[in-house]
Every structure is written in C-alpha cells, then in structure tokens.
DSSP file (Angstrom, degrees, kcal/mol; ACC not computed):
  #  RESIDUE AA STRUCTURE BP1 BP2  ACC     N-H-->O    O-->H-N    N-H-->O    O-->H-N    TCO  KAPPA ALPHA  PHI   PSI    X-CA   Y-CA   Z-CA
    1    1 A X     >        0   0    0      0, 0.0     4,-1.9     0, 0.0     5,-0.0   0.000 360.0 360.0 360.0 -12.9   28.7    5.1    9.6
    2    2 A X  H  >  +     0   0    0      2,-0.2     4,-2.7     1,-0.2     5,-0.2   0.893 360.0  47.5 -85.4 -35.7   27.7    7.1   12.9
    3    3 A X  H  > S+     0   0    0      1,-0.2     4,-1.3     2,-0.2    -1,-0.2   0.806 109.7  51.2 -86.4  14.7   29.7    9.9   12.0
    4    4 A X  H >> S+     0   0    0      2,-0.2     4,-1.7     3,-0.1     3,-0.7   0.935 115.8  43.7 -95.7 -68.2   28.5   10.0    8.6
    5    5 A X  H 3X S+     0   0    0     -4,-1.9     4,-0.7     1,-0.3     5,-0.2   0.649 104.2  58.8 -40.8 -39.7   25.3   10.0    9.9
    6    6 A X  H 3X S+     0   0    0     -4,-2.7     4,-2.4     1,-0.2    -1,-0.3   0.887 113.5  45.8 -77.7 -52.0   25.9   12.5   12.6
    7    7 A X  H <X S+     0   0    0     -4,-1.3     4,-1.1    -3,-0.7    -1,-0.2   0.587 107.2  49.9 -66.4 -14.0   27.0   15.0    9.6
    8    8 A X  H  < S+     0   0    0     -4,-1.7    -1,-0.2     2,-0.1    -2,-0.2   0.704 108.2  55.6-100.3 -10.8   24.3   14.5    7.2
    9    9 A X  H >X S+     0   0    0     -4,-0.7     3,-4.4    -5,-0.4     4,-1.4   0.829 117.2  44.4 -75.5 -36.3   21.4   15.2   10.4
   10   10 A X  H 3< S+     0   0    0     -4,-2.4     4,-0.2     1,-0.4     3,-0.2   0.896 108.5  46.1 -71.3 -15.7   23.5   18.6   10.8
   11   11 A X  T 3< S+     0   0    0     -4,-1.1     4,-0.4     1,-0.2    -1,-0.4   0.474 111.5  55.8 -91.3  12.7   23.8   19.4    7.3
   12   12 A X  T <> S+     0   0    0     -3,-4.4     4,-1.3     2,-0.1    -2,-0.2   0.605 111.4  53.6 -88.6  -2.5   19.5   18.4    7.5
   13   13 A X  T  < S+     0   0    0     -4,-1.4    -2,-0.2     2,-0.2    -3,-0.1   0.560 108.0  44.9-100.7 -16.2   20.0   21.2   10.3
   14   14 A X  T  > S+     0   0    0     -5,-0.2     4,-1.1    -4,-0.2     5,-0.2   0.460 113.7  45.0 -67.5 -48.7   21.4   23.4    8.1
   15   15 A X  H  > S+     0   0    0     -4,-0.4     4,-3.7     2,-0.2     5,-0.2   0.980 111.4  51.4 -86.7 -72.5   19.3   23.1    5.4
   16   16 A X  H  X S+     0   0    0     -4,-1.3     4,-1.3     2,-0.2    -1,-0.2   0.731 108.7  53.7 -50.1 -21.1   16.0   23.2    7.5
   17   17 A X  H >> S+     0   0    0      2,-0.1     4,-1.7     3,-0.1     3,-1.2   0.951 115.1  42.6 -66.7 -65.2   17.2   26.5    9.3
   18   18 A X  H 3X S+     0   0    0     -4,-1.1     4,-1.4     1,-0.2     5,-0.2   0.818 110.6  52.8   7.5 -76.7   17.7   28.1    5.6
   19   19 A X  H 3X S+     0   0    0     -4,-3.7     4,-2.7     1,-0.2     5,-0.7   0.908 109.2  53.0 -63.6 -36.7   14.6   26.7    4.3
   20   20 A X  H <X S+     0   0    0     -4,-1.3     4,-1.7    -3,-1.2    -1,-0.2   0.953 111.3  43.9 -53.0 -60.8   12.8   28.4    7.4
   21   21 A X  H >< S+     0   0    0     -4,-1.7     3,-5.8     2,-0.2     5,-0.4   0.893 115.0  48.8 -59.6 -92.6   14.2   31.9    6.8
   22   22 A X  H 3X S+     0   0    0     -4,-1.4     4,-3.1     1,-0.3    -2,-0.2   0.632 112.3  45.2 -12.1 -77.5   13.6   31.7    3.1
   23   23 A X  H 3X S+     0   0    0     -4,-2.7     4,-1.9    -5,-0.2    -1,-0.3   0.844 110.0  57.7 -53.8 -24.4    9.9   30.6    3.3
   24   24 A X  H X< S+     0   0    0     -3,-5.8     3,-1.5    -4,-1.7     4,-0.4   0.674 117.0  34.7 -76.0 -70.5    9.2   33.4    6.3
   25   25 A X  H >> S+     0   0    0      1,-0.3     3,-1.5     2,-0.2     4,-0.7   0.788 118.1  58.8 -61.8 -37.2   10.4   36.2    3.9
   26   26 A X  H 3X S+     0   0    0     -4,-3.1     4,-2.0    -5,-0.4     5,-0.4   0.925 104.9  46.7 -25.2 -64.8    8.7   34.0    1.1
   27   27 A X  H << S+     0   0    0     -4,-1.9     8,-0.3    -3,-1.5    -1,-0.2   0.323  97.5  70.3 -83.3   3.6    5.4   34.1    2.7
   28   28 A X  H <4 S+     0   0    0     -3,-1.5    -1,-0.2    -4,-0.4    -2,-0.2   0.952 112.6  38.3 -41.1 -69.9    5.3   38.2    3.4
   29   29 A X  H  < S+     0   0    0     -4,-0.7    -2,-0.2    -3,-0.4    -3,-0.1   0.750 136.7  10.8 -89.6 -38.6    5.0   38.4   -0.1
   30   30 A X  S  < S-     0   0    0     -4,-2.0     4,-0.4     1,-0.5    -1,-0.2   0.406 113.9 -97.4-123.4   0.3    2.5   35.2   -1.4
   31   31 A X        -     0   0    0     -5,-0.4    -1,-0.5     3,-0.1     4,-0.3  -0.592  18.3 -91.4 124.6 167.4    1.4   34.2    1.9
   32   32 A X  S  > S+     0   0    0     -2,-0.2     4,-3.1     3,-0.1     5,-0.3   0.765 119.5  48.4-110.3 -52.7    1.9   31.9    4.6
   33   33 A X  H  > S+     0   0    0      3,-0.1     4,-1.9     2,-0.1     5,-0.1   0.952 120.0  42.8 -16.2 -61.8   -0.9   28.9    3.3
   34   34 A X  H  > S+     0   0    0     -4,-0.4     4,-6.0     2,-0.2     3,-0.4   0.984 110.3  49.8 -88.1 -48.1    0.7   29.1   -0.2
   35   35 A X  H  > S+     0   0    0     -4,-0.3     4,-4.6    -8,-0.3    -1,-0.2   0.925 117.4  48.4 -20.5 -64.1    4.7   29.3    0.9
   36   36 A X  H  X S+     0   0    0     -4,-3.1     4,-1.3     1,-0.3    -2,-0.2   0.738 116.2  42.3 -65.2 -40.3    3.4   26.1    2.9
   37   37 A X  H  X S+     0   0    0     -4,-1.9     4,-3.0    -3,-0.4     5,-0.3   0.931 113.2  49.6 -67.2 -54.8    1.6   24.6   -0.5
   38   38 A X  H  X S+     0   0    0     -4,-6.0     4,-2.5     2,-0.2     5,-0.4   0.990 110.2  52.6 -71.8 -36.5    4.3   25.3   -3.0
   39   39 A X  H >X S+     0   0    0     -4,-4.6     4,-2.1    -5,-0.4     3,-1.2   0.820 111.6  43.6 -37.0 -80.0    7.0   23.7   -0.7
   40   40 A X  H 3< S+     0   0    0     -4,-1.3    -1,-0.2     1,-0.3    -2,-0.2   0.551 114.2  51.1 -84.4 -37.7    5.2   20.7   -0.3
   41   41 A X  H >X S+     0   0    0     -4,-3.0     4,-3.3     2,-0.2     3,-1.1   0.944 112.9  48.7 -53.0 -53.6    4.3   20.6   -4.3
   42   42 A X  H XX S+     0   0    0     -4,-2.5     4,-1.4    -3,-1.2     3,-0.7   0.997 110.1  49.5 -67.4 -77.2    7.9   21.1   -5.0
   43   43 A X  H 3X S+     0   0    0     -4,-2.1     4,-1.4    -5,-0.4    -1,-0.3   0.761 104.7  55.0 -34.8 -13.5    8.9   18.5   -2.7
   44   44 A X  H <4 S+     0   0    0     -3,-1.1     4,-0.5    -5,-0.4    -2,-0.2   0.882 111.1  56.3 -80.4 -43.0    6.3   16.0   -4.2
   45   45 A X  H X< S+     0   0    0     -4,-3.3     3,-0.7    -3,-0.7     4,-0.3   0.909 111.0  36.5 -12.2 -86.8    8.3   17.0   -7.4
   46   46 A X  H 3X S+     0   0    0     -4,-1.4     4,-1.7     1,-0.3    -1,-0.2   0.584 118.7  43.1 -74.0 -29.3   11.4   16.3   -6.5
   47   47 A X  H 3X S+     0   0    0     -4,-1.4     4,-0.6    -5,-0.3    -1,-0.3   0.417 111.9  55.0 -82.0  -4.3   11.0   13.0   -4.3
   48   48 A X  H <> S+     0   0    0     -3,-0.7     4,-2.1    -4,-0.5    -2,-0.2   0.592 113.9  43.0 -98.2 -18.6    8.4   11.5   -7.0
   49   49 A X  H >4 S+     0   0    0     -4,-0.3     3,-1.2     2,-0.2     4,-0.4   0.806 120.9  46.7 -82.0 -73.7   11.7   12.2  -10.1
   50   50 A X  H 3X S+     0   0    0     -4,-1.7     4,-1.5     1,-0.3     5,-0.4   0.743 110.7  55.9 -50.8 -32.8   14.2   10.6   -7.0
   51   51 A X  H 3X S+     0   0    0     -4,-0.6     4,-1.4     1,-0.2    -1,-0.3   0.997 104.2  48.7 -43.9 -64.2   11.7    7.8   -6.5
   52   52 A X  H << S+     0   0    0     -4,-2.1    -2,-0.2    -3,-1.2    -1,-0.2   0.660 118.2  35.1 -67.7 -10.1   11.8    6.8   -9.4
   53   53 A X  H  4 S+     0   0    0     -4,-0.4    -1,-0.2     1,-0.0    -3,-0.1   0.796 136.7  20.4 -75.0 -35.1   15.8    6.7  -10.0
   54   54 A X  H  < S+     0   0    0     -4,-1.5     2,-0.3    -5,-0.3    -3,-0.1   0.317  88.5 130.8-116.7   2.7   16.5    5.7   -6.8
   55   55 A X     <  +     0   0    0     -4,-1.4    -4,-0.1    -5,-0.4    -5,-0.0  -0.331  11.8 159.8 -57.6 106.0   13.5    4.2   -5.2
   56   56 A X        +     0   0    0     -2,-0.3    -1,-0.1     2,-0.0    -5,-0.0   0.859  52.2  72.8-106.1 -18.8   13.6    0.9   -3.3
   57   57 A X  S    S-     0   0    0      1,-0.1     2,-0.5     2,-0.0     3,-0.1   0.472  87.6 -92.2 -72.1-159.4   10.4    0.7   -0.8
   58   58 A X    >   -     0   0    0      1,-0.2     3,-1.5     0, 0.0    -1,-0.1  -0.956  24.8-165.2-122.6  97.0    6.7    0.2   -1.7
   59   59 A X  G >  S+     0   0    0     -2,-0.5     3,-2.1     1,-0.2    -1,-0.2   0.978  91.2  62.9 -24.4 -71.4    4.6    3.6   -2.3
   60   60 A X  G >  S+     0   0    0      1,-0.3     3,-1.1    -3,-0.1     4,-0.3   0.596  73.5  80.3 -23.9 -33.0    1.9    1.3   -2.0
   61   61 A X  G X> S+     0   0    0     -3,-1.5     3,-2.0     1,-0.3     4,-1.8   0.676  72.8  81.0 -82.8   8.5    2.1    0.0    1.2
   62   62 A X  G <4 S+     0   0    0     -3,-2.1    -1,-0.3     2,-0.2    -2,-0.1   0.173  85.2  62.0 -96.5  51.3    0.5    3.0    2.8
   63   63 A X  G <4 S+     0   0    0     -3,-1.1    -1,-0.2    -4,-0.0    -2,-0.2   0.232 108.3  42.0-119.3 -12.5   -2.5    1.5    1.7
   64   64 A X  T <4 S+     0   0    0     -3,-2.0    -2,-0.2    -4,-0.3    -3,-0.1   0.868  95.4  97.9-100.6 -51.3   -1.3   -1.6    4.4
   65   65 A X  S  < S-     0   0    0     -4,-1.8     5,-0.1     1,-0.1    -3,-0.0   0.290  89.6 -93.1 -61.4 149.6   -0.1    0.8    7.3
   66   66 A X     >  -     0   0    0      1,-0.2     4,-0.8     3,-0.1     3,-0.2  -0.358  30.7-128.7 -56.1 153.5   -2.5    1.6   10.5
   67   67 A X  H  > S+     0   0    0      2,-0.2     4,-1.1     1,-0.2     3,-0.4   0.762 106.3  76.9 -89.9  -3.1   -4.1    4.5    9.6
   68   68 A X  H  4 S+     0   0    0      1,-0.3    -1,-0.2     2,-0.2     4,-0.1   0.779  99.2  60.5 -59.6 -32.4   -3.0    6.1   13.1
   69   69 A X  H >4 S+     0   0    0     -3,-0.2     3,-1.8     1,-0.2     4,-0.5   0.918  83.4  63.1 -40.9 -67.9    0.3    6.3   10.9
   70   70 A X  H >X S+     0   0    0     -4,-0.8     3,-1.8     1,-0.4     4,-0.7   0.925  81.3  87.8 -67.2 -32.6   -0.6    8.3    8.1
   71   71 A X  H 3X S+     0   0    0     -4,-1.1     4,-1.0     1,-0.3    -1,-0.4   0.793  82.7  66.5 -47.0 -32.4   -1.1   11.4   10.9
   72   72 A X  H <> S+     0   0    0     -3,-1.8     4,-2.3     1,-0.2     5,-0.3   0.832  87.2  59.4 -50.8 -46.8    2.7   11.9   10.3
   73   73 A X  H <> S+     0   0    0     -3,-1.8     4,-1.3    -4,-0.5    -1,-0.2   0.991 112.9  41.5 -59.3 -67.7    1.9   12.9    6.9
   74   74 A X  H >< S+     0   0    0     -4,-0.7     3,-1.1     2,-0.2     4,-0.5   0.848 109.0  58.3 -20.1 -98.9   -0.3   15.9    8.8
   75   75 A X  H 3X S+     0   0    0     -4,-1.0     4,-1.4     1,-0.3     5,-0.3   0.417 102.0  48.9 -23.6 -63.9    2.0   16.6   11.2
   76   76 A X  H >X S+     0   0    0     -4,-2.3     4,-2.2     1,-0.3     3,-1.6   0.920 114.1  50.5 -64.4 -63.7    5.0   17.5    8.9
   77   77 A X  H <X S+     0   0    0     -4,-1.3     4,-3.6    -3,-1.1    -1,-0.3   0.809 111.0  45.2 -37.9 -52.7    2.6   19.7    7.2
   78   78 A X  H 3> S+     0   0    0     -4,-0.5     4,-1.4     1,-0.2    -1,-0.3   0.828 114.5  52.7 -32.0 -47.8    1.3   21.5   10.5
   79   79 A X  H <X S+     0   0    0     -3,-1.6     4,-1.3    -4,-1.4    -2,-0.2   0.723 107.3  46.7 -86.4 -25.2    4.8   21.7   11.5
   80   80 A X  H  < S+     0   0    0     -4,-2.2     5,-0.3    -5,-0.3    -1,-0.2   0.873 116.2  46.9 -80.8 -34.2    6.0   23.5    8.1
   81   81 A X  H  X S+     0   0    0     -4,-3.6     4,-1.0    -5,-0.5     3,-0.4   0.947 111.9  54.1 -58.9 -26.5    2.7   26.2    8.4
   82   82 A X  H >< S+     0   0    0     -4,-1.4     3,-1.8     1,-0.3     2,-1.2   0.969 112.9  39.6 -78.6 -90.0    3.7   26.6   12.1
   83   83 A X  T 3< S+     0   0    0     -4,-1.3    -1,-0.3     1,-0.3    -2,-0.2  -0.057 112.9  58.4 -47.7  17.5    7.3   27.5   11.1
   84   84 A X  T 3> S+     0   0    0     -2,-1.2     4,-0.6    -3,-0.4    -1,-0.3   0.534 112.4  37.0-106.3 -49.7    6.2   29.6    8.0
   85   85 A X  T << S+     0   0    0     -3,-1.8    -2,-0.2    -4,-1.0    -3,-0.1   0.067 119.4  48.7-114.5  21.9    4.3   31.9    9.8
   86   86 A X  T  >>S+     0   0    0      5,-0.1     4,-4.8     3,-0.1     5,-0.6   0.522  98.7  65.7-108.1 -45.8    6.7   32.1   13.3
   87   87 A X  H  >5S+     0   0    0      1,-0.2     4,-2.1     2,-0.2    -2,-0.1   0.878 104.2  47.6 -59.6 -52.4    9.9   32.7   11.5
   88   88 A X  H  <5S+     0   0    0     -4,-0.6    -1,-0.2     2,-0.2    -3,-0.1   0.831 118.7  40.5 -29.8 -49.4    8.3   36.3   10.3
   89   89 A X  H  45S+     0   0    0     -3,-0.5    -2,-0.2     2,-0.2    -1,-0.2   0.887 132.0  11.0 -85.6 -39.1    7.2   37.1   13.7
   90   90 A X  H  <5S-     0   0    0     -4,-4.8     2,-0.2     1,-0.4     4,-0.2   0.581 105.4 -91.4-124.1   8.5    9.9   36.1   16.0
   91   91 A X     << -     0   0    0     -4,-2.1    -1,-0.4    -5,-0.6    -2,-0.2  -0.712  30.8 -83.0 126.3 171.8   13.0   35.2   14.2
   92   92 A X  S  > S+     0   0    0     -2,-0.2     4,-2.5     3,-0.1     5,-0.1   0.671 124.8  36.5 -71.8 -63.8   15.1   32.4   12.4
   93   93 A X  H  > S+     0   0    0      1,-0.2     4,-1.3     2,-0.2    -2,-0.1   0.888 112.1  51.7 -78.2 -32.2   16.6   31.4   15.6
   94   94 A X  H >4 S+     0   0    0     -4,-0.2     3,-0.5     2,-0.2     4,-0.3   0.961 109.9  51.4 -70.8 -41.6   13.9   31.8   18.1
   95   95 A X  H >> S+     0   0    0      1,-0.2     4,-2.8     2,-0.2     3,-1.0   0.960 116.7  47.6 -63.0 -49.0   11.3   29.6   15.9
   96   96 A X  H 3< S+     0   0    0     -4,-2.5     4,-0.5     1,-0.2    -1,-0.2   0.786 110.3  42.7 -46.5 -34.8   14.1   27.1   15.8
   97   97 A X  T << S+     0   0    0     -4,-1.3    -1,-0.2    -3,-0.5    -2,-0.2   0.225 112.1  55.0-123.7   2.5   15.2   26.8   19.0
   98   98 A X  T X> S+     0   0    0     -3,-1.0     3,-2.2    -4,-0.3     4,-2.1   0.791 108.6  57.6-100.6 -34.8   11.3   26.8   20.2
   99   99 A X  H 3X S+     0   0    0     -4,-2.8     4,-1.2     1,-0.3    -2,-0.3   0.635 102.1  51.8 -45.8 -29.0   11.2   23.8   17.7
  100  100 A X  H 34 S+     0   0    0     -4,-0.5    -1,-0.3     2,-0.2    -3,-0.1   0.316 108.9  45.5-102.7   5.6   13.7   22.1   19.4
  101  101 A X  H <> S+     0   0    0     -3,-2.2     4,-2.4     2,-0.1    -2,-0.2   0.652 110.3  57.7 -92.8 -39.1   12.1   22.2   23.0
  102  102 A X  H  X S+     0   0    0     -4,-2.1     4,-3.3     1,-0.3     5,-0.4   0.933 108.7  44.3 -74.2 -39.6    8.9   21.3   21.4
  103  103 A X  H  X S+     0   0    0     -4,-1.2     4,-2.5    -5,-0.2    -1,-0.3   0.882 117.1  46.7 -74.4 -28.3   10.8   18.1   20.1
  104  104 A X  H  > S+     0   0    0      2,-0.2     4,-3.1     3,-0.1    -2,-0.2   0.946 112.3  47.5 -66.5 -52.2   12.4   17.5   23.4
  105  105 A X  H  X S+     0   0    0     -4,-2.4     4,-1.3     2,-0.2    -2,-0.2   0.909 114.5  43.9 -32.0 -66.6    9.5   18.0   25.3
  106  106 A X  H >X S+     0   0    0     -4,-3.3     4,-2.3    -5,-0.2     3,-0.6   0.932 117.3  52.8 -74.9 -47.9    7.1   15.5   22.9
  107  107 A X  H 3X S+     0   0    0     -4,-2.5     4,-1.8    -5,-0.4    -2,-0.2   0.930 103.9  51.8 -72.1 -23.3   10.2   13.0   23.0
  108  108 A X  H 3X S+     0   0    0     -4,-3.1     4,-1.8     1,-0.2    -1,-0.2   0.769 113.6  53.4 -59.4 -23.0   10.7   12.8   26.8
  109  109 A X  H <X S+     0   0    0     -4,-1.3     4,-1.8    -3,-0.6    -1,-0.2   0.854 108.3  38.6 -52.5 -61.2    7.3   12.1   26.6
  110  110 A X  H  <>S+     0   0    0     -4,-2.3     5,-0.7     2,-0.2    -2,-0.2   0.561 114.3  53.8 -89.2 -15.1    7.1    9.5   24.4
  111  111 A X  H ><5S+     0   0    0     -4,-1.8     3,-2.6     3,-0.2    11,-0.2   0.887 111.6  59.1 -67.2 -60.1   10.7    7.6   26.0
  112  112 A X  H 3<5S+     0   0    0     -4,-1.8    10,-0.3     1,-0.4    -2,-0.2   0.700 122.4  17.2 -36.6 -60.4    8.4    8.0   29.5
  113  113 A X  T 3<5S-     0   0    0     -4,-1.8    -1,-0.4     8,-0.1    -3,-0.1   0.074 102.7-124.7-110.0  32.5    5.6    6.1   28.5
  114  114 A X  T < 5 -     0   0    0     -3,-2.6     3,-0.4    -5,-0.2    -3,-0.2   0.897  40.7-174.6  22.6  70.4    7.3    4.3   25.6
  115  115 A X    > < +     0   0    0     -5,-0.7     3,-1.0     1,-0.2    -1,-0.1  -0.502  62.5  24.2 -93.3 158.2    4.5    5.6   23.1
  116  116 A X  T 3  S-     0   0    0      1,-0.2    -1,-0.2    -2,-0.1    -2,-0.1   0.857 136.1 -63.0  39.9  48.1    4.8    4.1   19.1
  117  117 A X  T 3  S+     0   0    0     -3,-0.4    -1,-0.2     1,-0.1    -2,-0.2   0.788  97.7 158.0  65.3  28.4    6.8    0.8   20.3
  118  118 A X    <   -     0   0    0     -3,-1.0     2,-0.2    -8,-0.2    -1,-0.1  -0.221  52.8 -82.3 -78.1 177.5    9.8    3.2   21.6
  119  119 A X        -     0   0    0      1,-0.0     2,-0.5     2,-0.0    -4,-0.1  -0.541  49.1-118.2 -74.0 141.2   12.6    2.5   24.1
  120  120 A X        +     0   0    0     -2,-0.2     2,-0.4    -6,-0.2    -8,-0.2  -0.897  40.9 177.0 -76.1  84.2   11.1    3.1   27.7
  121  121 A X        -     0   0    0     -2,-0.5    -9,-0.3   -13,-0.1     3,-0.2  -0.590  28.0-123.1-117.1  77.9   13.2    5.9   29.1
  122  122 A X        -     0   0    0     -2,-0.4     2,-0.6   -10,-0.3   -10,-0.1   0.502  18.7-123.2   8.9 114.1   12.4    7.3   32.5
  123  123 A X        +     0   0    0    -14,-0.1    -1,-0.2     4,-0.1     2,-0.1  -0.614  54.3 164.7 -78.7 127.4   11.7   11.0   32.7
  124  124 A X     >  -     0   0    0     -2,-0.6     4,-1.7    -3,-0.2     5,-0.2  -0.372  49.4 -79.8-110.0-154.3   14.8   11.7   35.5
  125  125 A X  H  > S+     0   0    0      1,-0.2     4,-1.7     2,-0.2    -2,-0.1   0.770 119.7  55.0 -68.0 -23.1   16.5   14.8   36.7
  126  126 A X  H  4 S+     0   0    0      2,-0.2    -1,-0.2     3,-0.1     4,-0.1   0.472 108.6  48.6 -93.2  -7.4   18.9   15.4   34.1
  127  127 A X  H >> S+     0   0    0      2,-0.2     4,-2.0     3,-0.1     3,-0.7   0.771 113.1  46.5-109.7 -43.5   16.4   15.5   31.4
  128  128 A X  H 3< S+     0   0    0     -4,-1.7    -2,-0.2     1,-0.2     5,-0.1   1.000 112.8  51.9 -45.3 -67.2   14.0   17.9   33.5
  129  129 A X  T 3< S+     0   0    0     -4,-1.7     4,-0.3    -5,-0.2     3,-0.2   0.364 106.6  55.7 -54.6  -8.5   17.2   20.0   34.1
  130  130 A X  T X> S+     0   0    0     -3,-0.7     4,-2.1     1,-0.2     3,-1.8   0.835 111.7  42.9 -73.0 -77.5   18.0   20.0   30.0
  131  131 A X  T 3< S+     0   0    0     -4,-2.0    -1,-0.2     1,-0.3    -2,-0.1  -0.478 109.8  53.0 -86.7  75.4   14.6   21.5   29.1
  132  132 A X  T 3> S+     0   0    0     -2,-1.0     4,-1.6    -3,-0.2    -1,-0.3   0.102 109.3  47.3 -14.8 -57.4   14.7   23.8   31.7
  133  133 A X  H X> S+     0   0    0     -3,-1.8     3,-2.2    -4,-0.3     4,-0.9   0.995 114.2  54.7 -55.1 -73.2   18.4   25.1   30.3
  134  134 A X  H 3X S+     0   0    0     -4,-2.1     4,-2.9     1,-0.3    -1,-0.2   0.786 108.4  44.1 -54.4 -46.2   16.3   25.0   26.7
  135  135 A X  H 3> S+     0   0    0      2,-0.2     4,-5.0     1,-0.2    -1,-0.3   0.937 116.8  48.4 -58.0 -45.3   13.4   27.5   28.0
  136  136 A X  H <X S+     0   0    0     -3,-2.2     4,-0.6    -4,-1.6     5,-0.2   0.970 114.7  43.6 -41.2 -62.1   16.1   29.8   29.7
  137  137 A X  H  X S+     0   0    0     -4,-0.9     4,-1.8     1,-0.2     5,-0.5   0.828 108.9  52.4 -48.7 -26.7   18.1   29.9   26.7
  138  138 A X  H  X>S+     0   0    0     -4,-2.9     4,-1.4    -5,-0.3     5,-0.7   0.930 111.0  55.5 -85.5 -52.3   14.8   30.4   24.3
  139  139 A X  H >X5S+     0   0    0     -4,-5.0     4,-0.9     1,-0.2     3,-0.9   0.478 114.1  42.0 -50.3 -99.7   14.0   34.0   27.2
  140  140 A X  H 3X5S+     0   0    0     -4,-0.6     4,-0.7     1,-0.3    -2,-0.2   0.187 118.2  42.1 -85.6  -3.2   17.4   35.3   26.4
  141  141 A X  H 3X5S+     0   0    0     -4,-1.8     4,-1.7    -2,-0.7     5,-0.4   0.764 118.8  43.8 -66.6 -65.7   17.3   34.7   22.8
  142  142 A X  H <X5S+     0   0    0     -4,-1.4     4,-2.4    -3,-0.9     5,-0.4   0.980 116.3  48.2 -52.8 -55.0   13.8   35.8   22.4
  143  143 A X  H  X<S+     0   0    0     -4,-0.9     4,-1.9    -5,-0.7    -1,-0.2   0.875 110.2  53.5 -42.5 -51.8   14.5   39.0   24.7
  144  144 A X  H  X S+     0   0    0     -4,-0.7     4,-1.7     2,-0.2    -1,-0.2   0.819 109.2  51.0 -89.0 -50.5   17.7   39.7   22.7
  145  145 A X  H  X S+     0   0    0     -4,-1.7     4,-2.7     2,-0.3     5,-0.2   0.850 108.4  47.0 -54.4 -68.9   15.5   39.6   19.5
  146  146 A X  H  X S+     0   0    0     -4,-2.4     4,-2.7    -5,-0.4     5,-0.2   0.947 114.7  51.8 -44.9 -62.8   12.8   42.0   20.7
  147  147 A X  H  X S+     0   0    0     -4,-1.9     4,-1.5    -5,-0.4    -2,-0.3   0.881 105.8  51.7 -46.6 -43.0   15.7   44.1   21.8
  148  148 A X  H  X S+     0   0    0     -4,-1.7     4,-1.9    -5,-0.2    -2,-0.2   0.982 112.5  43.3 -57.3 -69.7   17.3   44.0   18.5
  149  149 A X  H  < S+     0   0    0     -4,-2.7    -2,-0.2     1,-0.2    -3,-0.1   0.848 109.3  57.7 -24.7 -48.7   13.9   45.1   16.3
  150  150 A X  H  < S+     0   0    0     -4,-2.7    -1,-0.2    -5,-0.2    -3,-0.2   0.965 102.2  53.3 -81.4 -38.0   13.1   47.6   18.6
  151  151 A X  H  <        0   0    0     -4,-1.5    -1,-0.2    -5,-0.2    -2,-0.2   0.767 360.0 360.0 -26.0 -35.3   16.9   49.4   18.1
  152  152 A X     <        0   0    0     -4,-1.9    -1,-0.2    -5,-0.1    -2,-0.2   0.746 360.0 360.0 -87.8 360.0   16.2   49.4   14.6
C-alpha cells in the first residue's frame, strides 16, 4: 500500500504542476479571480457527482468540526489564487518549487512545536541544511528563468 500511495501523491504532483500552468495562461485571458472561481466551481462539480457514487463520510459534520478547522477550506483557496497569479509572472517551475519551501518551512514549523495534534519533531541541523539546499536551488532556477525571457 506505501508504494501505491507513494505513486498516486506523484501523479497528484503531476497533475497539480499541469493544473498550474494551464490556469496561469488561463487567467491572462479571463483573469486571475475568475481562473481561481471557475476551478473551484468545477471542482465542486465534480466532487459533489463523485460524492454521491462514491461517498462514505458525513458532509454534515462540518457543522460538528471546530471552526479553527474550516480555515483549511480558505487556505486551499488562497493557495490556488497565489499560484494563479505566480505561474504567469515567474514560471511553472519556480512557483512550484517556491510552493514547496513554503510547505517545508510551515511543516518544520508545525513538527517543532507539534501544532494541530502533530508528531513533535525537533527543528535540527539536517532540516535547516534541506531548506537552505531548497532556497539555493529556487536562486538558480529563478535566475535561469529571468535569463531565459530575457533571450527571447
């Protein structure tokens, strides 16, 4: 089951780079607000048909959850305008690969102090020395990007 797992986060890794490029050139043309809207309609779509075939949980109960919870429901939205309206400006790969410091960053955080009932994991050296690597790598990608544009 892990390495079935391990392949279906990468093809979500796959699919969310995709969806990023698509929706920046999408949102030249209708906007970066409305890209951000009709995704999210179209997803409401599709997961409300696949609820109902496949559905086992309780919609309801996020009428029971803390409401300190429902901020997720924000977030993902924040996180799709953010990446709608980066992907245009700096790239596929650079918006990506700043997304994935951002998420390293905010989880080293939340192992340190073991925030939303997580495992408690000490920020050490090897995890400082990781996002370090990421920020180089994200200068010589973004610099190689800027170098590319301006060649053309």
């Amino acid at each position: 089951m892990g390495i079935f797992m391990i392949l279906f986060t990468f093809l979500g890794g796959l699919t969310l780079s995709a969806q990023s490029a698509i929706n920046g050139t999408f949102s030249r043309k209708a906007g970066t607000i409305e890209t951000t809207l009709l995704t999210f309609l179209t997803g409401t779509m599709f997961l409300a048909i696949f609820i109902l075939f496949f559905g086992r949980g309780n919609v309801l109960a996020i009428l029971e959850v803390p409401k300190w919870q429902l901020s997720a429901v924000f977030l993902g939205v924040m996180f799709l305008l953010f990446i709608v309206a980066a992907v245009p400006k700096i790239g596929v790969i650079a918006a990506n690969i700043t997304v994935i410091i951002g998420q390293l960053v905010i989880g080293v955080v939340i192992d340190h102090f073991g925030w939303f009932n997580s495992l408690v994991i000490p920020l050490d050296m090897k995890r400082s020395a990781a996002l370090v690597f990421m920020m180089i790598a994200l200068y010589f990608i973004y610099k190689g990007n800027k170098r590319a544009s301006e060649e053309v």
